[in-house]
N, C-alpha and C positions, 0 to 999 in steps of 0.2 A: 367451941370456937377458940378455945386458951389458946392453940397453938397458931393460930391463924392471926395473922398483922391486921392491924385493924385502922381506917381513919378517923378525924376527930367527929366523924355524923354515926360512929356506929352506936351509938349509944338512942341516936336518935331515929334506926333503922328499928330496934326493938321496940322503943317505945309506940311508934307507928306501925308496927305489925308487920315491915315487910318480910317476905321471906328471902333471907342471906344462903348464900352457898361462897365454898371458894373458887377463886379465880384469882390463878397463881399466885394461890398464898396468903392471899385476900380476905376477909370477911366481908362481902359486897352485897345488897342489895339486887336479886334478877328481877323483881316484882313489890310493887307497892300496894294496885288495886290489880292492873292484869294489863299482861305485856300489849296485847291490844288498845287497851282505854290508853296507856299513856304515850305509845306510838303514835294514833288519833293528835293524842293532842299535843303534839307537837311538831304534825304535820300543821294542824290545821287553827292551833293559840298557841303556847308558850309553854315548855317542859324544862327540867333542871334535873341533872345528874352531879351525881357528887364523883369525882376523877381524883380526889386528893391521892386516890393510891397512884398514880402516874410519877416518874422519876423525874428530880431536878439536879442537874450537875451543873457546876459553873466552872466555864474555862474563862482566864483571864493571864494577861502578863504581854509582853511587848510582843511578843510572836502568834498570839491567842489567833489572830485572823489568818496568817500562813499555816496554823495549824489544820483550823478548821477545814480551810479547802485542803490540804492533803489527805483529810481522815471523811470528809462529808463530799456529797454528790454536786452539790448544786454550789452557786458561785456568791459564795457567801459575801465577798466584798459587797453584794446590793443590801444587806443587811445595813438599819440604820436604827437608831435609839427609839424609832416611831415604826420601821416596817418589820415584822419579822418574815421566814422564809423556812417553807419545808423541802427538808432534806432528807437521804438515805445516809447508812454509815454503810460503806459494802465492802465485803473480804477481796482477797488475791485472787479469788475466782469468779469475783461478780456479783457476787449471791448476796442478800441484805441482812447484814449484821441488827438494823434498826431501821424504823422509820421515825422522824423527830422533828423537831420546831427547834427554829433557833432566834433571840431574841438579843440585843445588843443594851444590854440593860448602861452602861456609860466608856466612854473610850479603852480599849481592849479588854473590855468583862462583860461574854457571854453567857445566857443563860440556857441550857437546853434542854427542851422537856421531852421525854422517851419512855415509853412504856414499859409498865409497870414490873410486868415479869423480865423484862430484860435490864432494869436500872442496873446491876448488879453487874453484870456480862459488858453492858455499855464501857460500866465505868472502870472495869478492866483492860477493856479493848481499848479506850482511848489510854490509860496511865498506861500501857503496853507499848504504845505509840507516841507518849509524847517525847517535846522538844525540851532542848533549854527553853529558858526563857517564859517557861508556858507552867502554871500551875490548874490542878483538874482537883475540883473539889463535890463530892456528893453530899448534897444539901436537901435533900427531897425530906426529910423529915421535920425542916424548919416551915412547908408550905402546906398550906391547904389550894384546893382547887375545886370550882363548879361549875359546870358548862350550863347558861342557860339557850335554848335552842327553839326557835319556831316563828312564825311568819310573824307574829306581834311582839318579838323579844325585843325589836328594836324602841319602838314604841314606848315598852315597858320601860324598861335601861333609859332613855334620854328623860324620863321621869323620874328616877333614883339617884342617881350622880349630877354632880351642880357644875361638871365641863361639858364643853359642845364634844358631841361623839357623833353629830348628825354625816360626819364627811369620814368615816371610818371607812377604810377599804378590805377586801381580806387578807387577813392575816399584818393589818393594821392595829398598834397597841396604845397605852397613853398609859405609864408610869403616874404614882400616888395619886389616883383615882378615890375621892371620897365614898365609900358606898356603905351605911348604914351608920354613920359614923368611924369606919375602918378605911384604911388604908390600902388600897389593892391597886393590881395591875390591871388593867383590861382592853383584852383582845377581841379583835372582829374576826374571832374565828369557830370551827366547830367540825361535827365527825356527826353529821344526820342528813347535810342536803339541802338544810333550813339557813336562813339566817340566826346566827347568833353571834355569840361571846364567852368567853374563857376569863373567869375568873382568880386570880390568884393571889391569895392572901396569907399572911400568918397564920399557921397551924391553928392557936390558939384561939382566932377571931371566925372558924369555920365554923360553927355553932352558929353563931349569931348572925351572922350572914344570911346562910340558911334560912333562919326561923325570919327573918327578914323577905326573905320573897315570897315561901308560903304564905306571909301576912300579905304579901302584893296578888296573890292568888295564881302562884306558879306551880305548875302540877311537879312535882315528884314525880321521878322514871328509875327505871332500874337498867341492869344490864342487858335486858332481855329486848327490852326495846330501842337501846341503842344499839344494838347487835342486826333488830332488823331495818332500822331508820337507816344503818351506813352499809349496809348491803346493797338496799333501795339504791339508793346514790353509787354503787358501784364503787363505794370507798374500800381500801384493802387493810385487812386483820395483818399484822404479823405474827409467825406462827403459823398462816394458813395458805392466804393470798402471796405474801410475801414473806421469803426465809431465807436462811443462810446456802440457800441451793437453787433459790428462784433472783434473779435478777432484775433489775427495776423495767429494762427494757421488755423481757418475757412479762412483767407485770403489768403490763400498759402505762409505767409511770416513767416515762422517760424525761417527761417537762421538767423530772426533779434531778436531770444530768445533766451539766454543762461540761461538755467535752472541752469548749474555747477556753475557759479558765486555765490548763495546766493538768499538771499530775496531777491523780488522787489513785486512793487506793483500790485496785480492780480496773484503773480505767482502759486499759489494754486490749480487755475479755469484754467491755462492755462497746467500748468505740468499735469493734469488731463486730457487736452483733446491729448495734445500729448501723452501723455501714451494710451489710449485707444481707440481715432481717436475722430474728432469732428462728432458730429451729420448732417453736413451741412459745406460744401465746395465751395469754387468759382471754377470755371470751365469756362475755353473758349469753345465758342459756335460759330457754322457759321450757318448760315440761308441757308435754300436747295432750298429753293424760293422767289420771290423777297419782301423786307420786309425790315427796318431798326430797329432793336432792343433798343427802346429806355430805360433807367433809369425809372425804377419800373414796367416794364411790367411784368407780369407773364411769368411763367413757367410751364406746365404740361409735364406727363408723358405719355406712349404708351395707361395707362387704364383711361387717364382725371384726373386723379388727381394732384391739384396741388403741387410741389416741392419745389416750391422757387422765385425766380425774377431775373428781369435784374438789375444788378447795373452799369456796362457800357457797350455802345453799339453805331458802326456808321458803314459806311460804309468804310471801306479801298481803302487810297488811292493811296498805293502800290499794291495791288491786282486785286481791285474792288469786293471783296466778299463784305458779310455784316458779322460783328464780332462782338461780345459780353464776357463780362464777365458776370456771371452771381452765384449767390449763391446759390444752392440748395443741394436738399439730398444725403447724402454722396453715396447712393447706386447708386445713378444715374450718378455718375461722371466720370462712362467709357468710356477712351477715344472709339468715332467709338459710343457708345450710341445715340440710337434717341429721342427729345423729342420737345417739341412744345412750340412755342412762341407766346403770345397772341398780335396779332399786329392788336390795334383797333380792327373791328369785327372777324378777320381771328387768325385761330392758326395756326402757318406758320410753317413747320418743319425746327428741323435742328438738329445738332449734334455735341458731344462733340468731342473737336479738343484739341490737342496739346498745350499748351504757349510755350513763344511766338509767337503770329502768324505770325511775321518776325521778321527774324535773317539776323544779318548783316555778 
């Protein structure tokens, strides 16, 4: 694992036995005890991922907000020192460069967090684009971050920190937040479906944090389980759900577009498809036989033609169905519609379903 970037809990991933793989680059944690048990529990009590590999850049300078809305989706001016707001970064074609969170940490100095295998690309793509006036700095190595997630996290949280957090909304934050004796951010936000919080701290105070909620009796999760908790929920991967060829509107995330704001980058290709609907849609999909839908299977229809593919897919393990997202023809996307899944040699039926496939 030399070669692989590591955050400041991997030391704490061995010592606890999980089993690490990479993920973009990563040395992460998929599993602690088993991607089932901690899924469970954080459906159903309180679980804690370590995210510190997730990317922090900071835009700031007098133009920092004109920037933002030319290079981001959504109408960043609602952005306030207390709310943050998720946003798409998307190319001249539509397609999503990113998906990210933006945070207004004091008068023209944002803070935005974007995933992991793309910090790098991000933070090209914005110094590619920026203004006078606007300096763009990648800082992801000075944070740590912890997501803790599940129907009692709040509960937990309003007993660790010594502010009211009782009136936190999503994707609502409160700057130098006591927790454990350390100094952190924290957000009422999350990537499972549950209620949670985003923690973000100094690099160096990630350790102790940590070993701080285990003491509060928070289960450790790994990738594996947050992979299928934001499926569950209909949340989208980039890289899978959402890429530099699939568009927010084809992604069912159009809430994160404000066209009334002004220009932004793609908004031509995109105000286009929202106006007249795109040609091609994601859709939740459940399997009517047994089968697991994995990432790029096909899709056909009632007469064998193909529609489109799987961009994610596993087995739910809140249900036990088999669930999928999937991108195909706009005409195909009715809910109660049947159409087939190419799984290995078999076209497996199933049918288009509702998102979320659970609601808490």
């Amino acid at each position: 694992m030399t070669e692989l970037k590591k955050t400041p809990l991997y030391d704490k991933y061995i010592e606890d036995g999980a089993k690490v793989i990479d993920f973009s680059g990563w040395a992460l944690p998929v599993q602690f005890s088993s991607i089932k048990e901690e899924h469970i529990a954080v459906r159903e009590n309180v679980g804690m991922f370590d995210v510190s590999h997730m990317g922090e850049i900071i835009v700031e300078g007098e133009k920092a907000l004109d920037y933002l809305q030319y290079v981001l989706t959504n109408d960043i001016s609602k952005v306030t020192q207390s709310q943050a707001i998720y946003a798409m970064m998307t190319n001249e074609q539509g397609g999503v460069v990113d998906d990210l969170v933006v945070y207004q940490l004091e008068d023209n100095k944002y803070l935005l967090v974007v995933n992991a295998g793309n910090t790098d690309i991000d933070y090209k793509w914005l110094t590619d684009h920026k203004i006078d006036g606007v300096e763009v700095k990648n800082v992801s190595s000075e944070y740590g971050q912890i997501a803790v997630q599940g129907p009692k996290a709040k509960e937990l949280m309003e007993k660790l920190v010594t502010v009211d957090i009782s009136e936190l909304k999503m994707f609502g934050f409160i700057q130098d937040v006591e927790l454990f004796g350390k100094t952190v951010i924290l957000s009422q936000s999350g990537y499972t479906g549950e209620h949670g919080y985003e923690i973000y701290c100094y690099a160096q105070d990630t350790v102790d944090i940590w070993n701080g909620l285990l003491e509060a009796g928070v289960v450790p999760c790994g990738l594996g389980a947050r992979d299928t908790l934001r499926l569950e929920a209909a949340l989208p991967l980039h890289g899978q759900d959402i890429t530099p060829n699939i568009s927010p509107i084809e992604a069912k995330m159009g809430f994160s577009v404000k066209l009334q704001k002004g220009d932004f980058i793609g908004r031509d290709i995109i105000a286009k498809q929202k106006e007249d609907g795109p040609a091609r849609r994601s859709a939740g999909l459940e399997l009517l036989e047994r089968g697991i839908a994995r990432t790029d299977y096909e899709v056909f229809n009632k007469n064998d033609e193909k529609i489109g593919y799987v961009t994610s897919g596993t087995q739910s393990p809140s249900s036990g169905r088999s669930i999928a997202l999937a991108l195909i023809d706009i005409k195909e996307t009715e809910i109660g519609n049947e159409v087939y899944v190419q799984v290995r040699k078999n076209k497996v039926p199933a049918k288009v379903v509702k998102t979320p496939f659970h609601k808490n």
